[in-house]
N, C-alpha and C positions, 0 to 999 in steps of 0.2 A: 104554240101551245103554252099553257100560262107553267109557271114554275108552282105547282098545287101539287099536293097528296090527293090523291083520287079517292083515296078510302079516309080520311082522318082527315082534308081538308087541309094540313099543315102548310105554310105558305113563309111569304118571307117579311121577316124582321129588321125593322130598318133600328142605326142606333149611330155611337159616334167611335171613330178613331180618337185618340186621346195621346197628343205627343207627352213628352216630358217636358218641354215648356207647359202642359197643358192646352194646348194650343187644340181645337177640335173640329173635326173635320166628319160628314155624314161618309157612314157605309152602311152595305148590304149585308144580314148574315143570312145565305140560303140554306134551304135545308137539302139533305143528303139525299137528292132524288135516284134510283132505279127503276129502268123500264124493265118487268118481272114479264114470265109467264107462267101465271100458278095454275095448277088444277084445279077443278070445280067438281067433286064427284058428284051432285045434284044434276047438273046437268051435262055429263060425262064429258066434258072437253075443257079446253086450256082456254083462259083469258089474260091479254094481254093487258097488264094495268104497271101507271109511273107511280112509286109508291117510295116511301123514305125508307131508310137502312131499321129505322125503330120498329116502322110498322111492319118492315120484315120478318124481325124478330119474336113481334107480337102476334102474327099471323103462325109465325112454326108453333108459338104456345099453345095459343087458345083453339087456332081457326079460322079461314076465314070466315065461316055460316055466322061464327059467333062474335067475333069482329064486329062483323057490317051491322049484325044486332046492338051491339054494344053503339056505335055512333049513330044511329039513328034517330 
């Protein structure tokens, strides 16, 4: 399974290490994936979704009905 945010799409950013000689080298910066199992009261049961630590945060705010509205 790919390294994606299921709800926001977030994925990975590639860019460079940077020594002190300046010397530069590629890396990866992934994002902060959890596999969650949120409630869904629409349709009364739990879904299991890989989602980042932000959009966790974002989802205890708003919601998720309103979330998934929101990236649509």
């Amino acid at each position: 399974m790919a390294r994606r945010d299921q709800i926001t799409g977030k994925t990975i950013l590639t860019g460079n290490n940077v020594s002190h000689a300046n010397n530069r080298t590629r890396r990866r910066f992934l994002p902060n994936l959890q596999s969650k199992r949120i409630w869904v009261p629409e349709e009364n049961k739990f879904v299991k979704v890989k989602v980042s630590a932000k959009t966790l945060r974002t989802i205890d705010k708003k919601g998720l009905t309103a979330l998934l509205k929101d990236n649509k």
